[in-house]
VOLUM-695715 format. One record per atom (N, C-alpha, C): residue number from 1; residue in one letter; atom name; y, z, x. Coordinates in Angstrom, 1 decimal. Layout:
BEGIN
<site pos="NUM" code="A" site="CA" c2="Y" c3="Z" c1="X"/>
...
//
This chain:
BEGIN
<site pos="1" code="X" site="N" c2="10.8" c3="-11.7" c1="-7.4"/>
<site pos="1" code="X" site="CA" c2="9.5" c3="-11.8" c1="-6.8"/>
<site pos="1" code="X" site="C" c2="8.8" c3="-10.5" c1="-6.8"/>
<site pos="2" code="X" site="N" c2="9.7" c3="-9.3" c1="-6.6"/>
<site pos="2" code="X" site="CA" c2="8.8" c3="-8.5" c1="-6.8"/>
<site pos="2" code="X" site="C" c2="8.3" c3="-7.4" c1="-7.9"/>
<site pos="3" code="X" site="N" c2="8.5" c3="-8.1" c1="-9.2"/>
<site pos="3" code="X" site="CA" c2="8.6" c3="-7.2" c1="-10.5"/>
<site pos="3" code="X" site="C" c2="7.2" c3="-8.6" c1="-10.9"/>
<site pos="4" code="X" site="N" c2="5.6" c3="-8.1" c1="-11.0"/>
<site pos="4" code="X" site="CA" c2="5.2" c3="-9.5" c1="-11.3"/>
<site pos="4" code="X" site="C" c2="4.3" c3="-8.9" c1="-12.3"/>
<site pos="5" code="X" site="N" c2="3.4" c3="-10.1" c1="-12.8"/>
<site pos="5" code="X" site="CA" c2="3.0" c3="-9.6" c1="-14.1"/>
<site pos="5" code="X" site="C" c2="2.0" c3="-8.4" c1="-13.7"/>
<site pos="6" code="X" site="N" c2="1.3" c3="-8.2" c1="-12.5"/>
<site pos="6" code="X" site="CA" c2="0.6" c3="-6.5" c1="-11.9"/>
<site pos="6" code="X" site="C" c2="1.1" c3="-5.5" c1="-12.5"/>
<site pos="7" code="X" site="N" c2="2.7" c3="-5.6" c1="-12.8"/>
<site pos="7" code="X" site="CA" c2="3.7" c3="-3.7" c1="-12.5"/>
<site pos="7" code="X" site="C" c2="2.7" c3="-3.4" c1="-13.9"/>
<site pos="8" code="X" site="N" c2="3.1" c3="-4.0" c1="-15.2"/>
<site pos="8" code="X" site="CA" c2="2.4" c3="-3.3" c1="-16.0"/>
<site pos="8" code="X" site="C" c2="1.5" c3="-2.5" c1="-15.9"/>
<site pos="9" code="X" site="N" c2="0.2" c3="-2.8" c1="-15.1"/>
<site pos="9" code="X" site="CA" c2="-1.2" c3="-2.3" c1="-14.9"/>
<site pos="9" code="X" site="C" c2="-1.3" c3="-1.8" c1="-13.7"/>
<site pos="10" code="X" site="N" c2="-0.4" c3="-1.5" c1="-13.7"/>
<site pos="10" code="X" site="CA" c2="-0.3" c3="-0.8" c1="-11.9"/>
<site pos="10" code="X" site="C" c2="-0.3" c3="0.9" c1="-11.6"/>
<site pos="11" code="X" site="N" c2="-0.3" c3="1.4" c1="-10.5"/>
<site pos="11" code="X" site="CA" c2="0.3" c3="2.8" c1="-10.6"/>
<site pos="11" code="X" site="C" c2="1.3" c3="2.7" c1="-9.8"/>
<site pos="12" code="X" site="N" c2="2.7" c3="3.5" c1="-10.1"/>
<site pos="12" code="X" site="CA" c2="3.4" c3="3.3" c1="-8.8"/>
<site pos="12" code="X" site="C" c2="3.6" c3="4.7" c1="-8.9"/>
<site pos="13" code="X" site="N" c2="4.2" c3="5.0" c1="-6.9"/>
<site pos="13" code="X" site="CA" c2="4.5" c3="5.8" c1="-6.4"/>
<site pos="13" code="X" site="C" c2="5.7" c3="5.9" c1="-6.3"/>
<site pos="14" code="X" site="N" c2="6.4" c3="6.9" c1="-6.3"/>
<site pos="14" code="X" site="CA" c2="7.8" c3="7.2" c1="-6.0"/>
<site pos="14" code="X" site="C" c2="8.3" c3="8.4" c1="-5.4"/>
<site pos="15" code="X" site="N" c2="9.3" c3="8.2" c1="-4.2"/>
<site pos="15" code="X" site="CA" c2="9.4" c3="9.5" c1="-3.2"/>
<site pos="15" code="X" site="C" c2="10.9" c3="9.5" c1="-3.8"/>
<site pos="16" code="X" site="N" c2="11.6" c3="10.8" c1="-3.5"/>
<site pos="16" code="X" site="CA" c2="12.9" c3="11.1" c1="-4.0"/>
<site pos="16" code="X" site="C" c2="13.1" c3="12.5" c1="-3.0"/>
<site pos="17" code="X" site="N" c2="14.4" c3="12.0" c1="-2.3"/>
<site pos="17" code="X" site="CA" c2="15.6" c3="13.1" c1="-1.9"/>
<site pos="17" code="X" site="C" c2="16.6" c3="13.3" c1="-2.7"/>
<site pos="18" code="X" site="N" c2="16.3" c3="14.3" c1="-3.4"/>
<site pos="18" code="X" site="CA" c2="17.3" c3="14.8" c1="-4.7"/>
<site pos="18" code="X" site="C" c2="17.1" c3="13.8" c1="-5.6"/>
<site pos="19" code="X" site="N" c2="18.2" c3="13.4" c1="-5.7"/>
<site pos="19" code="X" site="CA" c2="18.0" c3="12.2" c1="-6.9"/>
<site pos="19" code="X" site="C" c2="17.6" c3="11.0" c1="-6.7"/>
<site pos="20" code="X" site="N" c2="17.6" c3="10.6" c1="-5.8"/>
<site pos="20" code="X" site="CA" c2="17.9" c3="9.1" c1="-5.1"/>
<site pos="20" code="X" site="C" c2="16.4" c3="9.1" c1="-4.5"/>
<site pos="21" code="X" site="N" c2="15.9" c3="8.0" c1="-5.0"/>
<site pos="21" code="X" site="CA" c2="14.6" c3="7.3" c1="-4.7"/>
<site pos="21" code="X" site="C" c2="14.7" c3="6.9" c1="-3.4"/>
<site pos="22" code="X" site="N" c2="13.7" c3="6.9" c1="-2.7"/>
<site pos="22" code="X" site="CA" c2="14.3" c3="6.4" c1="-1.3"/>
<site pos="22" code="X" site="C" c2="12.8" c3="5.4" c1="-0.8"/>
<site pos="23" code="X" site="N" c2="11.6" c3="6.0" c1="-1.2"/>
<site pos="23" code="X" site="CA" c2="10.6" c3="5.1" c1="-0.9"/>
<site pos="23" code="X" site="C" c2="9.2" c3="4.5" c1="-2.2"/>
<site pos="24" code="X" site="N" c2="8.6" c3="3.4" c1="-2.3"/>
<site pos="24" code="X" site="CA" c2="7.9" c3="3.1" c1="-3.0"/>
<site pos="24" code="X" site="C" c2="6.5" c3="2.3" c1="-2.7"/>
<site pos="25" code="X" site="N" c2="5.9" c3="2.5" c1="-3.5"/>
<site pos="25" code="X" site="CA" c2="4.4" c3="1.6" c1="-3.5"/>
<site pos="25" code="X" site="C" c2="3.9" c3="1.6" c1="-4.6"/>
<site pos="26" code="X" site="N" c2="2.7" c3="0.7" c1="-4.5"/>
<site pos="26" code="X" site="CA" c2="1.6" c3="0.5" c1="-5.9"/>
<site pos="26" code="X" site="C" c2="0.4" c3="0.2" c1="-5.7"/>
<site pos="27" code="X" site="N" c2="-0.5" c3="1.0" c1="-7.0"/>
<site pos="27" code="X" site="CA" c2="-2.0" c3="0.4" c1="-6.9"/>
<site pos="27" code="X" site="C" c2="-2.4" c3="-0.1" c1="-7.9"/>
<site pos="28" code="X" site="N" c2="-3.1" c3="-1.6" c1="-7.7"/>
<site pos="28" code="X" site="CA" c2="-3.3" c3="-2.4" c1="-8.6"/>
<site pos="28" code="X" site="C" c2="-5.3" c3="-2.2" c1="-8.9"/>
<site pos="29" code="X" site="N" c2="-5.9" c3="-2.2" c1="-9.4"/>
<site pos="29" code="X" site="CA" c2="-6.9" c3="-2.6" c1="-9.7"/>
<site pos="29" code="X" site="C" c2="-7.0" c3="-4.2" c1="-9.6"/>
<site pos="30" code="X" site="N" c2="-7.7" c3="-4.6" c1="-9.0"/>
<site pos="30" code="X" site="CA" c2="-8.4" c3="-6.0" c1="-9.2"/>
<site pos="30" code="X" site="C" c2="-9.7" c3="-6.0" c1="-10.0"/>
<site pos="31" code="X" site="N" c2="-10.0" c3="-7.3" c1="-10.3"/>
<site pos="31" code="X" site="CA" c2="-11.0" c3="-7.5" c1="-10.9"/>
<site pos="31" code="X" site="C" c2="-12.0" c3="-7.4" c1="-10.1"/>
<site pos="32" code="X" site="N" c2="-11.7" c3="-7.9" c1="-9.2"/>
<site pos="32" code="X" site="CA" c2="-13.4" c3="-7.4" c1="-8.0"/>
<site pos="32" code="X" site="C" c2="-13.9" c3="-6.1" c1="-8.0"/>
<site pos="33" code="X" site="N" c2="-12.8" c3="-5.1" c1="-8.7"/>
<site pos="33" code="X" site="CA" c2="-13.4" c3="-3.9" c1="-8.1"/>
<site pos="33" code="X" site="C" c2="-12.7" c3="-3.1" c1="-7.3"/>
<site pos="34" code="X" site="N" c2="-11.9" c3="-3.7" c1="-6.3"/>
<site pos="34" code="X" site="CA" c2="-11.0" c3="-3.0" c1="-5.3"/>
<site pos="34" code="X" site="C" c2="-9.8" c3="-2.6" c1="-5.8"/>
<site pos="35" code="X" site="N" c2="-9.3" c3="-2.0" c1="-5.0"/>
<site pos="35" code="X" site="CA" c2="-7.8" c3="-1.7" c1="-5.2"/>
<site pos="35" code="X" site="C" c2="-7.0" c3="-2.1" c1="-4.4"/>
<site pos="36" code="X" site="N" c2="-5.4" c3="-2.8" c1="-4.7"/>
<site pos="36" code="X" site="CA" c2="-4.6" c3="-3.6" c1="-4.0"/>
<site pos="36" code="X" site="C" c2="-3.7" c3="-2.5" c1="-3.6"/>
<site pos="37" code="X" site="N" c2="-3.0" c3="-2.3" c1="-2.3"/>
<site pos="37" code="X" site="CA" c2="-1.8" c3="-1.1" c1="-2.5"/>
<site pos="37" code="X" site="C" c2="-0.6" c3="-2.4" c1="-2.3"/>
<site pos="38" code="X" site="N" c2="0.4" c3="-2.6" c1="-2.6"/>
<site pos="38" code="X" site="CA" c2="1.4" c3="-3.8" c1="-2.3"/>
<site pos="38" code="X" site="C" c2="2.5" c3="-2.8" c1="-2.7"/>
<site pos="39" code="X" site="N" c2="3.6" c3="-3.5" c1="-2.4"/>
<site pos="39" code="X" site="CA" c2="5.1" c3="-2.8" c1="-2.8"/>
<site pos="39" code="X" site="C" c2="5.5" c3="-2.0" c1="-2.0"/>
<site pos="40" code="X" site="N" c2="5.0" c3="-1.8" c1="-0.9"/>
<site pos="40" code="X" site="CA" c2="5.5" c3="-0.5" c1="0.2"/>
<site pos="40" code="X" site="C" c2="6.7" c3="-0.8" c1="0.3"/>
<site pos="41" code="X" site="N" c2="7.8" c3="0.2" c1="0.6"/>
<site pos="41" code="X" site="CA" c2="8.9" c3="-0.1" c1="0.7"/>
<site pos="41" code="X" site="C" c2="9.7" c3="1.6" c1="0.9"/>
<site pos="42" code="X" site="N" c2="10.3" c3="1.7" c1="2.1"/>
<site pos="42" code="X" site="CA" c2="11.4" c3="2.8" c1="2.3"/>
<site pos="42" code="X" site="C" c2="12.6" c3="2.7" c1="3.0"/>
<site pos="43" code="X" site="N" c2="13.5" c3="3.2" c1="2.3"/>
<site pos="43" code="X" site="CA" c2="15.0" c3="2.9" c1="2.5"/>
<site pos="43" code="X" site="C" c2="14.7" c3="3.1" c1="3.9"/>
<site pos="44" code="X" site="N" c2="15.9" c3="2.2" c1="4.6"/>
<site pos="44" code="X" site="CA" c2="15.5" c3="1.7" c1="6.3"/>
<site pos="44" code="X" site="C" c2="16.3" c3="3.3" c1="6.8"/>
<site pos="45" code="X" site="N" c2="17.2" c3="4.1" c1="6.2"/>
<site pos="45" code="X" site="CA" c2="17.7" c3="5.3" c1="6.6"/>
<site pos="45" code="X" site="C" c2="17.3" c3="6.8" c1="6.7"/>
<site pos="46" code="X" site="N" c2="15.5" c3="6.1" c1="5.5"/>
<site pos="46" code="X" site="CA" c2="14.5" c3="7.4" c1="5.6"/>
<site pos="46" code="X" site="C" c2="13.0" c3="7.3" c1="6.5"/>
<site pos="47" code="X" site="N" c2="13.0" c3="5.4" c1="7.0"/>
<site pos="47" code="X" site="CA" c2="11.9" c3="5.2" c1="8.2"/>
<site pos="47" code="X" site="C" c2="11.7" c3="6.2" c1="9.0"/>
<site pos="48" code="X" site="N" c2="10.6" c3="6.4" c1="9.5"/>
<site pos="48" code="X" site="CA" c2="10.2" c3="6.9" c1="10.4"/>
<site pos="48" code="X" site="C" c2="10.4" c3="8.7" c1="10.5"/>
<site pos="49" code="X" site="N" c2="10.3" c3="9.1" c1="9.1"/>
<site pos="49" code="X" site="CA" c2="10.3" c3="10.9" c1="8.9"/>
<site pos="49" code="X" site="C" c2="9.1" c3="11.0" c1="8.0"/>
<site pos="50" code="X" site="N" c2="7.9" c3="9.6" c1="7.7"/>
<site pos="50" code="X" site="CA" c2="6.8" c3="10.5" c1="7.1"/>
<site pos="50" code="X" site="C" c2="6.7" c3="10.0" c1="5.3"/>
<site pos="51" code="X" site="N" c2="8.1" c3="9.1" c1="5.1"/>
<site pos="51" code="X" site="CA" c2="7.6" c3="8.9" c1="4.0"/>
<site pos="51" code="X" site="C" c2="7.2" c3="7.9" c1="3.1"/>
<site pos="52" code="X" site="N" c2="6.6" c3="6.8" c1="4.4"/>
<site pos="52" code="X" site="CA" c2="5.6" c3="5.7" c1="4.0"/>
<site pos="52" code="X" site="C" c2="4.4" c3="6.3" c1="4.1"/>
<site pos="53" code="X" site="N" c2="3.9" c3="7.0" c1="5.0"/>
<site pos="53" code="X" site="CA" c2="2.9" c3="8.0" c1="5.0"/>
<site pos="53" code="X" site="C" c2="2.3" c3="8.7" c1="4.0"/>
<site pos="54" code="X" site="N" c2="3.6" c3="9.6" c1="3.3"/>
<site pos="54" code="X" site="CA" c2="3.3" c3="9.9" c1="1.9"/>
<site pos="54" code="X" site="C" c2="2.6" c3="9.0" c1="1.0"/>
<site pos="55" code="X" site="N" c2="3.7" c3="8.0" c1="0.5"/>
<site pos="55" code="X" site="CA" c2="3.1" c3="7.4" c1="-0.4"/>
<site pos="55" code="X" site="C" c2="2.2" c3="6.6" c1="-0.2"/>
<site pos="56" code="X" site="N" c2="1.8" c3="6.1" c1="1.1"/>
<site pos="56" code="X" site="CA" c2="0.8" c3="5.3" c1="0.9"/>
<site pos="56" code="X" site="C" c2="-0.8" c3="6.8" c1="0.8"/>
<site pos="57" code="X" site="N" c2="-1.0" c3="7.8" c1="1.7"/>
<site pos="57" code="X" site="CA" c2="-1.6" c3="8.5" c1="1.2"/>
<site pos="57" code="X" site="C" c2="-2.0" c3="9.3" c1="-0.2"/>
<site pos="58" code="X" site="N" c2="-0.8" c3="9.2" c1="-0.8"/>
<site pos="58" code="X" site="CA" c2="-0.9" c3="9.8" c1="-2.3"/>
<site pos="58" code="X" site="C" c2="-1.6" c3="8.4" c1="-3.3"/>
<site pos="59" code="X" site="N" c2="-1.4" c3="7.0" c1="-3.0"/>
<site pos="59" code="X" site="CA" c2="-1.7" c3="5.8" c1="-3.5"/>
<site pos="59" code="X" site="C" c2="-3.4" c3="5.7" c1="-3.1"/>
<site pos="60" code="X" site="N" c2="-4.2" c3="6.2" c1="-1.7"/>
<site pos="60" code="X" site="CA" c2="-5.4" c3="6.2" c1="-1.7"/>
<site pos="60" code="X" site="C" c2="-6.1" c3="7.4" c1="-2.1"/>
<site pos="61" code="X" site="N" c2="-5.2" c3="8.4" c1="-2.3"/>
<site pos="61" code="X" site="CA" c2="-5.6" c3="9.7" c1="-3.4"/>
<site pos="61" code="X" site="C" c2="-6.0" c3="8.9" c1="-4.5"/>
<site pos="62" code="X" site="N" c2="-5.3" c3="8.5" c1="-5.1"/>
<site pos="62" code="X" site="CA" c2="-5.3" c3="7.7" c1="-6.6"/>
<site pos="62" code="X" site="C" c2="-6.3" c3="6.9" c1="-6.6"/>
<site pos="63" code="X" site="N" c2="-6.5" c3="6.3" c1="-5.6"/>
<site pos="63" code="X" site="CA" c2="-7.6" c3="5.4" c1="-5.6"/>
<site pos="63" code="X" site="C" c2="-9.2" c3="6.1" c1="-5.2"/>
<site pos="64" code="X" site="N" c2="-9.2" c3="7.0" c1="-4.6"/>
<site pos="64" code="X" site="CA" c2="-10.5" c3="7.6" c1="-4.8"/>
<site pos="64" code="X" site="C" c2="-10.6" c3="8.6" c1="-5.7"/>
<site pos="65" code="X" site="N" c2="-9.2" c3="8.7" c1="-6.6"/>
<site pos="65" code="X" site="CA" c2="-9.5" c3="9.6" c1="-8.3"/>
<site pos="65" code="X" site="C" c2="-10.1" c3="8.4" c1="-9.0"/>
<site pos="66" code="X" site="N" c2="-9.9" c3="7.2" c1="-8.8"/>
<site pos="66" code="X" site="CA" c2="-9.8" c3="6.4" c1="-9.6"/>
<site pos="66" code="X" site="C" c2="-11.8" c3="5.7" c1="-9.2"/>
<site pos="67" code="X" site="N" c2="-12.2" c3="6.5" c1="-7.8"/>
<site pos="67" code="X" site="CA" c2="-13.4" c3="6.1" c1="-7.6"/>
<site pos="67" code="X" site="C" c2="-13.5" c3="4.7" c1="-7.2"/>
<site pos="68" code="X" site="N" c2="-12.6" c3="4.2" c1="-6.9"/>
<site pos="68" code="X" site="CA" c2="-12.3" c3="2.5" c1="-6.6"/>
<site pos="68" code="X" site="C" c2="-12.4" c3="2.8" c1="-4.9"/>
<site pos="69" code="X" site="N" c2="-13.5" c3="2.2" c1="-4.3"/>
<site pos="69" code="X" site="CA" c2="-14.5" c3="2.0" c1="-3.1"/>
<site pos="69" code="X" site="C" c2="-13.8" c3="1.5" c1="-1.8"/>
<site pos="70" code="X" site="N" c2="-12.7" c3="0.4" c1="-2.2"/>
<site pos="70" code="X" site="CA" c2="-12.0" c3="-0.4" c1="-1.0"/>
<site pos="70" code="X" site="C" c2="-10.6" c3="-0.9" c1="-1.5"/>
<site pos="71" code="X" site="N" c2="-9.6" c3="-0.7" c1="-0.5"/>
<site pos="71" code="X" site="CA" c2="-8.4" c3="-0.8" c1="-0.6"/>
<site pos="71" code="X" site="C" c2="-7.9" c3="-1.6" c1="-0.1"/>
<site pos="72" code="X" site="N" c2="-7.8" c3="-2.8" c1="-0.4"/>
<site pos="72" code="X" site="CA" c2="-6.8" c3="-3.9" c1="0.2"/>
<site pos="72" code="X" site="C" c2="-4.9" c3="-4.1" c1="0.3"/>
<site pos="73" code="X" site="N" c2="-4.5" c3="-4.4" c1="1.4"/>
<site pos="73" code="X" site="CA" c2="-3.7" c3="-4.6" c1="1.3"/>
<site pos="73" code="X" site="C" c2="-2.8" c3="-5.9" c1="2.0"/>
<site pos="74" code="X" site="N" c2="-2.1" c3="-6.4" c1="1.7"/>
<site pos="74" code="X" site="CA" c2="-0.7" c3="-7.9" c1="2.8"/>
<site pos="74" code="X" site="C" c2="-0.2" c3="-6.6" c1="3.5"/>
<site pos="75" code="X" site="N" c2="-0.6" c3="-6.8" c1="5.0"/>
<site pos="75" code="X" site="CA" c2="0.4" c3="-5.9" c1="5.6"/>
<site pos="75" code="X" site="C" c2="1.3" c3="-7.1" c1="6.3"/>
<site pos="76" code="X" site="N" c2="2.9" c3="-6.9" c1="6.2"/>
<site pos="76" code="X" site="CA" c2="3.5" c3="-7.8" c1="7.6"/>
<site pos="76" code="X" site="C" c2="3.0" c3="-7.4" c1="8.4"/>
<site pos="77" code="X" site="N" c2="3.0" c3="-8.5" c1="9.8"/>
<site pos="77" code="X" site="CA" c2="2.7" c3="-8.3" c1="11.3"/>
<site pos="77" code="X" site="C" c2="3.0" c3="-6.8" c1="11.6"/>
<site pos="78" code="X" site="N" c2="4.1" c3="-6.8" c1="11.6"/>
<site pos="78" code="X" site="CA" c2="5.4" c3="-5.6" c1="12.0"/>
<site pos="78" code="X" site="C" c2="5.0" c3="-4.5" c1="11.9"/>
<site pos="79" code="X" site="N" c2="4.0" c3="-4.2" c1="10.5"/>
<site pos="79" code="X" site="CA" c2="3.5" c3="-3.4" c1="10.1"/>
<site pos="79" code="X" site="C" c2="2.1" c3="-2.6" c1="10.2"/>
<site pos="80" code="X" site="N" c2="1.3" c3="-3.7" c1="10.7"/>
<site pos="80" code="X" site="CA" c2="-0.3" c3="-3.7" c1="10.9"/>
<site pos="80" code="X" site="C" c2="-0.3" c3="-2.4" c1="11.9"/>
<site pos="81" code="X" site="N" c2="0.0" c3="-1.9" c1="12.8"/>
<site pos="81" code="X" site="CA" c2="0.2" c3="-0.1" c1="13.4"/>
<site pos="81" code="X" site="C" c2="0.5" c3="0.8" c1="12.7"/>
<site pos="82" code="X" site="N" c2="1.5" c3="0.8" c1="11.7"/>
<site pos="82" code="X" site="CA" c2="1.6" c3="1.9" c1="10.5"/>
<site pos="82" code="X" site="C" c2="0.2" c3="1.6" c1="9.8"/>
<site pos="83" code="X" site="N" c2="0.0" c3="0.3" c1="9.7"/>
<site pos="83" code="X" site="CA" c2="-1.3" c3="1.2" c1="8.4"/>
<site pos="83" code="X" site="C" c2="-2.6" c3="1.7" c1="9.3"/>
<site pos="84" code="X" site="N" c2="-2.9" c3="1.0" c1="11.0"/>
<site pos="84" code="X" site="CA" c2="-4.0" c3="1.3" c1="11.1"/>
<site pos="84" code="X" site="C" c2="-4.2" c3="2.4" c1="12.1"/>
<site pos="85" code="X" site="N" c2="-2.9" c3="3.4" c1="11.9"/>
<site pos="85" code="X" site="CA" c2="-2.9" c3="4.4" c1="11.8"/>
<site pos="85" code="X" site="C" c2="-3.7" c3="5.5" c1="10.9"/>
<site pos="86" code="X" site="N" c2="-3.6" c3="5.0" c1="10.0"/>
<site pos="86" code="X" site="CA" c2="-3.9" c3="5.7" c1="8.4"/>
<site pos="86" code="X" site="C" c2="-5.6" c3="5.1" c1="8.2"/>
<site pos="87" code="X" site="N" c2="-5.8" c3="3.9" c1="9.3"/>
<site pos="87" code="X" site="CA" c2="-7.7" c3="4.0" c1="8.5"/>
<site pos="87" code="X" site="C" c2="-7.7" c3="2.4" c1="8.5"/>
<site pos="88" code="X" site="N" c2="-6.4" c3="1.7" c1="8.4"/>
<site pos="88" code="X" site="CA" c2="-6.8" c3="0.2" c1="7.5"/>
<site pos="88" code="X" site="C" c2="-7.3" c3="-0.4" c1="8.6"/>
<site pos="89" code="X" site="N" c2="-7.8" c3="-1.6" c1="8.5"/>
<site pos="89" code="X" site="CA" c2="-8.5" c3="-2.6" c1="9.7"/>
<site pos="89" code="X" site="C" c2="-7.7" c3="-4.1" c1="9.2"/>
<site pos="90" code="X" site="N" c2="-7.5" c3="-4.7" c1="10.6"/>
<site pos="90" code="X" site="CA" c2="-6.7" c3="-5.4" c1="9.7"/>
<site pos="90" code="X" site="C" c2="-8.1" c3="-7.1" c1="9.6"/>
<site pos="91" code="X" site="N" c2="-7.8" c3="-7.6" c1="8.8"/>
<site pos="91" code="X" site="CA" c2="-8.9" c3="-8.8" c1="8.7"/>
<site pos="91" code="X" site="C" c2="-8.5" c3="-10.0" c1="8.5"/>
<site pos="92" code="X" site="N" c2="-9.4" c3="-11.2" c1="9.2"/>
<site pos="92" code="X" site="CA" c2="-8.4" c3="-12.4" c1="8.8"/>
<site pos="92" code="X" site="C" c2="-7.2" c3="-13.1" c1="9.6"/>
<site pos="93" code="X" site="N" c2="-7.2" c3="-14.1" c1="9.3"/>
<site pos="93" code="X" site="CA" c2="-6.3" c3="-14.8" c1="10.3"/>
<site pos="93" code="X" site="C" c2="-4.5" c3="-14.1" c1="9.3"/>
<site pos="94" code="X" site="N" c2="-3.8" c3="-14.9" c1="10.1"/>
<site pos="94" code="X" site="CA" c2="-2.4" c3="-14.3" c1="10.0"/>
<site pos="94" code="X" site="C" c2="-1.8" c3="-15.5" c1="8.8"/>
<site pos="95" code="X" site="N" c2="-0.9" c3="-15.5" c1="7.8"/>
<site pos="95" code="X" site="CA" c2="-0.7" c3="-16.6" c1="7.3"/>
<site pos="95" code="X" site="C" c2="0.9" c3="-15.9" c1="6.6"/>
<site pos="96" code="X" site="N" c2="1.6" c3="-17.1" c1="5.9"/>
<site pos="96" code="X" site="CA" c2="3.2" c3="-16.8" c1="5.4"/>
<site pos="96" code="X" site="C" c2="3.2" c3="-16.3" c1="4.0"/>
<site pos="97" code="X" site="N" c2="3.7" c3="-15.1" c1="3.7"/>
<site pos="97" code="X" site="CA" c2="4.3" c3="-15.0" c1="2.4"/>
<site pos="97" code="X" site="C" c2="5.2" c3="-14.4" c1="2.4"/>
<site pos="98" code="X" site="N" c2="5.9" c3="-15.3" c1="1.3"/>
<site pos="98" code="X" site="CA" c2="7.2" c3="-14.7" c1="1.1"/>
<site pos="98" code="X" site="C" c2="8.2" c3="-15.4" c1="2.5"/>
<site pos="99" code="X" site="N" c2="7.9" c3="-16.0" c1="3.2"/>
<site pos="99" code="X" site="CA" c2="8.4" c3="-16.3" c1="4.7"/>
<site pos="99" code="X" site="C" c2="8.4" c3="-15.7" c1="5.7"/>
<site pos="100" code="X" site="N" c2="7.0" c3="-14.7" c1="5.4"/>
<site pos="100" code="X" site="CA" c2="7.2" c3="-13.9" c1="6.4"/>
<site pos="100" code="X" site="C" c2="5.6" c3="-13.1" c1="6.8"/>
<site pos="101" code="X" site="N" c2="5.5" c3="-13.4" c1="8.4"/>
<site pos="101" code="X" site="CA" c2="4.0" c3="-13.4" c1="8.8"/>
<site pos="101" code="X" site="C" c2="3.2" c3="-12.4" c1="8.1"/>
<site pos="102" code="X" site="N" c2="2.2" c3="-12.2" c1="7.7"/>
<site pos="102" code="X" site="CA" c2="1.3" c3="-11.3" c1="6.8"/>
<site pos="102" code="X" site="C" c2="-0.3" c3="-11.4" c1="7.7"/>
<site pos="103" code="X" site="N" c2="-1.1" c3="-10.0" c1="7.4"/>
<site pos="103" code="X" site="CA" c2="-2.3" c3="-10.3" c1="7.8"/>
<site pos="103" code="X" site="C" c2="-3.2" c3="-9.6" c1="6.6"/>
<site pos="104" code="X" site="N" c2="-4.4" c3="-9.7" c1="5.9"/>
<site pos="104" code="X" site="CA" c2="-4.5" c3="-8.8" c1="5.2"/>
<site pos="104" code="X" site="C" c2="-5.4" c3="-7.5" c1="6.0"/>
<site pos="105" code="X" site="N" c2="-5.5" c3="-6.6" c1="5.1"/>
<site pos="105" code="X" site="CA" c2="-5.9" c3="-4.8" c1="6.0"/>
<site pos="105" code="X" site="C" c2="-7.1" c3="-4.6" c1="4.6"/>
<site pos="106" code="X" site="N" c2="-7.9" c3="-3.8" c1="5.4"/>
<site pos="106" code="X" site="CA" c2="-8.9" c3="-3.4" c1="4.1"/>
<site pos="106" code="X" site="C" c2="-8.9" c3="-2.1" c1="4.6"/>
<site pos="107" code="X" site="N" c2="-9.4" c3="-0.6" c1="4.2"/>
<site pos="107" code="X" site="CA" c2="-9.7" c3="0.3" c1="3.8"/>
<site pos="107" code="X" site="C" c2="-10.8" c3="0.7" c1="3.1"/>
<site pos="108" code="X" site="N" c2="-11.8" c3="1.7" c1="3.5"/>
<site pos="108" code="X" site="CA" c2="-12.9" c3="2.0" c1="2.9"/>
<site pos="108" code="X" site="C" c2="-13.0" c3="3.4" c1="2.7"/>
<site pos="109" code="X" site="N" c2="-13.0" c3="4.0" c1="1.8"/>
<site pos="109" code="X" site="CA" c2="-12.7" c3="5.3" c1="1.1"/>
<site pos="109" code="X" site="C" c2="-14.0" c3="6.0" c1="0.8"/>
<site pos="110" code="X" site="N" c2="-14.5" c3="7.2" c1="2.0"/>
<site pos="110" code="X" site="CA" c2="-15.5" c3="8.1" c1="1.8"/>
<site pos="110" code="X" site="C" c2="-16.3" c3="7.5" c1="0.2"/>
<site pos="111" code="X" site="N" c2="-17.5" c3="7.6" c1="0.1"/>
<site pos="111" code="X" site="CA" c2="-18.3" c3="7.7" c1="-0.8"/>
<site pos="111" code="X" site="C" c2="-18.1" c3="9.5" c1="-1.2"/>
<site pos="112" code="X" site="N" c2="-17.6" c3="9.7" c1="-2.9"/>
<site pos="112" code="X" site="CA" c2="-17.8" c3="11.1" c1="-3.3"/>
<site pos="112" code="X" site="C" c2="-19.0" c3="11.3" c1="-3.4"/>
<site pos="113" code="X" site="N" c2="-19.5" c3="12.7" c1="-3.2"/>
<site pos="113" code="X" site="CA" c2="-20.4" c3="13.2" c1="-3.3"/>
<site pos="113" code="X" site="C" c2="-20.2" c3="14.4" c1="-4.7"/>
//
C-alpha cells in the first residue's frame, strides 16, 4: 500500500544517521494545484529528537521552491498536534484509512514576494 502509482512523481525526503535511514516523507503535486505531503514516517527509536520536523519542514521548503500555494495532508488523529504545531489546520470530519482514524490538515505557504 505504500509504494503507489504517486512515488514516481513525487519528491521524497530522506533523514539518515550514518547510514541507516531512519525517517521519511513525500510531495506529491496534484492536479488542483496543491501539494500532498503523505508518507511521513520515523523509526519509533528516532521519535521525538526533531526528525519528523525536519523532513516535513524541508518537504514545505520544496513546496514553496516549487511555488505550490497549499499543502494538504491525511494526518492520523494521533498526529493532528505534531503538524499543528508546524502551521497545519486540521479540516473536515474524521474518517478510516488504512484502518486507521485520519483527519485531513491543510497548510498555506506565505505568498513570495
Amino acid at each position: 500500500m505504500e509504494i503507489d502509482e504517486l512515488d514516481s512523481l513525487a519528491w521524497h525526503a530522506l533523514a539518515y544517521q550514518g547510514d541507516q535511514a531512519i525517517g521519511t516523507g513525500r510531495l506529491v503535486l496534484l492536479e488542483t494545484g496543491q501539494g500532498q505531503i503523505g508518507r511521513m514516517a520515523v523509526l519509533s527509536a528516532f521519535r521525538k529528537q526533531g526528525v519528523g520536523t525536519h523532513i516535513l519542514r524541508s518537504l514545505i521548503n520544496l513546496a514553496q521552491e516549487q511555488k505550490i500555494q497549499n499543502v494538504v495532508l491525511h494526518s492520523q488523529i494521533t498526529a493532528i498536534p505534531f503538524y499543528e504545531k508546524l502551521g497545519f489546520i486540521a479540516q473536515g470530519p474524521t474518517y478510516d484509512e488504512a484502518g486507521i482514524a485520519h483527519r485531513n490538515m491543510m497548510f498555506t505557504l506565505p505568498p513570495q514576494i
